[in-house]
N, C-alpha and C positions, 0 to 999 in steps of 0.2 A: 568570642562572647557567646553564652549558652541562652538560647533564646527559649522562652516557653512555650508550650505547646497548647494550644486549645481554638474553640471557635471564636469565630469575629460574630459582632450584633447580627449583621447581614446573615452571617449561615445558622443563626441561635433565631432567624427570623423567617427565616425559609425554611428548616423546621417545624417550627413550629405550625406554620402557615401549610404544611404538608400534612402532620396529624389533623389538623382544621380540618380538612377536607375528608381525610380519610374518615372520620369521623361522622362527617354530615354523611357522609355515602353508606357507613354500615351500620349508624345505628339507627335508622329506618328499617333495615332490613332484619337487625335482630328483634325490634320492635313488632316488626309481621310475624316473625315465626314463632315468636313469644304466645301472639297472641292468634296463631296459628291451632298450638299448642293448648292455650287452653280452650277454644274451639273444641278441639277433639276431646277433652278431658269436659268437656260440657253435655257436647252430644253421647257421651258415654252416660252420665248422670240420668241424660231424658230416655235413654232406649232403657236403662234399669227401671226405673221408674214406668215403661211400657209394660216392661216385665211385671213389675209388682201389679198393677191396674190389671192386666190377662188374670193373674193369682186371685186379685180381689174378685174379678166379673165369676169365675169358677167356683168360687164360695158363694156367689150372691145371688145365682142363677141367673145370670148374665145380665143382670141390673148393675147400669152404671152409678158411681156414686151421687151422689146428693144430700143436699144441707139438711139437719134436721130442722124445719121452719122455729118448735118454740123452745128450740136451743139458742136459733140465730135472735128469733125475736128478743130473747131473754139479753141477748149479747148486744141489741142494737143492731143487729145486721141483718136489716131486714131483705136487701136482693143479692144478698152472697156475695158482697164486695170484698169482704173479712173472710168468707167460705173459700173462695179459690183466689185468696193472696193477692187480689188488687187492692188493697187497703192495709194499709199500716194498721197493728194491733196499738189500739188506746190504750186500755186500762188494764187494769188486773181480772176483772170480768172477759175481758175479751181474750186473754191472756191464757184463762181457762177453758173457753170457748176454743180456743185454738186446737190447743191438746188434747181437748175431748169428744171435738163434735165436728173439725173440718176437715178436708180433703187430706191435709197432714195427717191427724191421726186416722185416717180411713185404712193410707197406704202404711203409714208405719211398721203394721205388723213384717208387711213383706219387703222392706226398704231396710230397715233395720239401721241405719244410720243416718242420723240429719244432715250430713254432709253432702250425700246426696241431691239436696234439696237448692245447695247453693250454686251457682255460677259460678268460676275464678274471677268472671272479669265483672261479676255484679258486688259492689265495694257497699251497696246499701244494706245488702242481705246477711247475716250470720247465721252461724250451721245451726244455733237452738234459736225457739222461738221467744223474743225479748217483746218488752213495750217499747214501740215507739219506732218498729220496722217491721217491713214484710217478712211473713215466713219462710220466703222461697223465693228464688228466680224465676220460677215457672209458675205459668197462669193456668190454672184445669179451665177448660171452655166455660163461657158462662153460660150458655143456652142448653148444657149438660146439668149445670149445678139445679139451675132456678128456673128455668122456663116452666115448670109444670105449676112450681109453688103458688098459693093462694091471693099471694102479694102482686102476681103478674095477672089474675081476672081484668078483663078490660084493656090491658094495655099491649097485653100480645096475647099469641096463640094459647089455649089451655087446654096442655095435655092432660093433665089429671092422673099421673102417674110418674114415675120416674123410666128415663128411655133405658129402651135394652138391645141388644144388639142386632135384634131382628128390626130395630127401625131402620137398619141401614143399610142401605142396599153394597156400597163399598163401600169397608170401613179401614180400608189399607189408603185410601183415598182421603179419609175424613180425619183432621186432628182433633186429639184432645188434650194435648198440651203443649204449647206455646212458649220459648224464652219471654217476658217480659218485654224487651225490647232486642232489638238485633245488639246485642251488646259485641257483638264480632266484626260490625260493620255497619255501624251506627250512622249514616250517611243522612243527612236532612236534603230537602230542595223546595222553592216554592213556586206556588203556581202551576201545581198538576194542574191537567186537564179538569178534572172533575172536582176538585175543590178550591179553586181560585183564593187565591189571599193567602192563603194555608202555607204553612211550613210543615212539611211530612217528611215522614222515609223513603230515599227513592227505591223506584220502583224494582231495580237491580239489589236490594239490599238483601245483604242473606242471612236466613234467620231458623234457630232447630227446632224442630217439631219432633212431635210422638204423635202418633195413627193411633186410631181404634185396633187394628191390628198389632200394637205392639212395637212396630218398629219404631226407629228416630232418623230425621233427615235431616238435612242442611240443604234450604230451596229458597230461591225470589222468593220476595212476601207476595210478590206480585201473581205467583203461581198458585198463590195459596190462598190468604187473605182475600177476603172479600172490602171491596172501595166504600165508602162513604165523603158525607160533603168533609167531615174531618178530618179526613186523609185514607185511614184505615180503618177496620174493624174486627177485632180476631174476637169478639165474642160470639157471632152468627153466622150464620151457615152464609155461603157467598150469594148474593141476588136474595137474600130473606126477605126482603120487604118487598119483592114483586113475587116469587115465590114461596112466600108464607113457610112453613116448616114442611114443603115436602122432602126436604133433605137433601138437595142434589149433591154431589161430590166436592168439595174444594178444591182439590188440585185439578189446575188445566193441563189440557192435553201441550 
């Protein structure tokens, strides 16, 4: 009698129970190189972007960018929250504002493509500028954009000018632009040291920068970023509020 051929539940279960696993064990791992990958296809975006900003200071006489205040005024945006893309574009006013007066259209001429502008792994951002999302993955410093501006009398330093590269003593040291968030390694913890209760990014987290020089890294926030009671602060130079705007370097030794 000709018996058929095939598996029993037991070995249709033992396979399958074997993909299972195989499964849990690679796709973590293609999950990292993915996002490995676009890591490097990010930090590419921000050292371009270095490049373009070098192009701009060369044209500008090495004045860094800055918001036009009664552009910004005009747009609602009064300390450059909407200027270097921490704020979502509202309306159609701001919408034009964007394209014509901030940090985006600054760089454009030399970027040449708003693709540039996005992150792979930032899902909020789109390569053009829309209402109702940021223009960028990346943050231009804010104490570049607005610190000088009329809005900040009283409440900080006033320079009365826009900074230029002779304010900085190392500026291979000094960022000016920032991912948004460590989107490569988005790690929370709570209960630093220094801001108790707080949920932040740990201190290990790794995040890209562009220098005043031009370059783009991949470094601990911890290396870079200056601490606040809110966990971090990538707007101010590190230790600003005990040393005021004399500009010491961000990155530690």
């Amino acid at each position: 009698m000709r018996r058929n051929k095939g598996f029993t539940l037991i070995e249709l279960l033992v396979v399958i129970a074997i993909i299972a696993i195989l499964a849990a064990i690679l796709f973590p791992v293609f999950a990292k190189a993915r996002e490995a990958a676009r890591s490097t296809t990010c930090l590419s975006n921000m050292k371009q972007m270095g490049t373009a900003f070098m192009m701009y200071l060369n044209e500008n006489d090495d004045s860094l960018p800055v918001m036009n205040t009664p552009a910004a005024s005009a747009a609602g945006d009064g300390v450059a929250e909407l200027y270097a893309s921490h704020a979502t574009i509202g309306n159609q006013a701001q919408l034009d504002y964007v394209n014509s007066f901030t940090i985006y259209s600054q760089l454009m001429p030399y970027v040449k493509s708003g693709g540039l502008w996005k992150c792979p792994s930032d899902s909020a951002c789109p390569t053009t500028p829309v209402i109702g999302k940021r223009f960028t993955s990346y943050h231009y410093r804010h104490f570049m954009a607005a610190a000088f501006a009329p809005g900040y009398q009283g409440a900080v330093h006033f320079w009365g000018r826009p900074w230029t590269m002779n304010d900085f003593q190392n500026a291979a040291a000094i960022f000016s632009f920032s991912e948004m968030a460590p989107f490569h390694d988005n790690r929370n913890v709570t209960n630093l040291a220094w801001a108790s209760g707080v949920s932040a990014w740990a201190m290990d987290c790794k995040m890209n920068f562009t220098f005043l020089d031009g370059h783009a890294k991949s470094m601990s926030i911890d290396r870079v970023i200056g601490r606040s009671a809110g966990g971090w602060d990538y707007h101010w130079p590190r230790g600003w509020g005990t040393t005021g705007f004399d500009i010491p370097a961000d990155v530690t030794d």
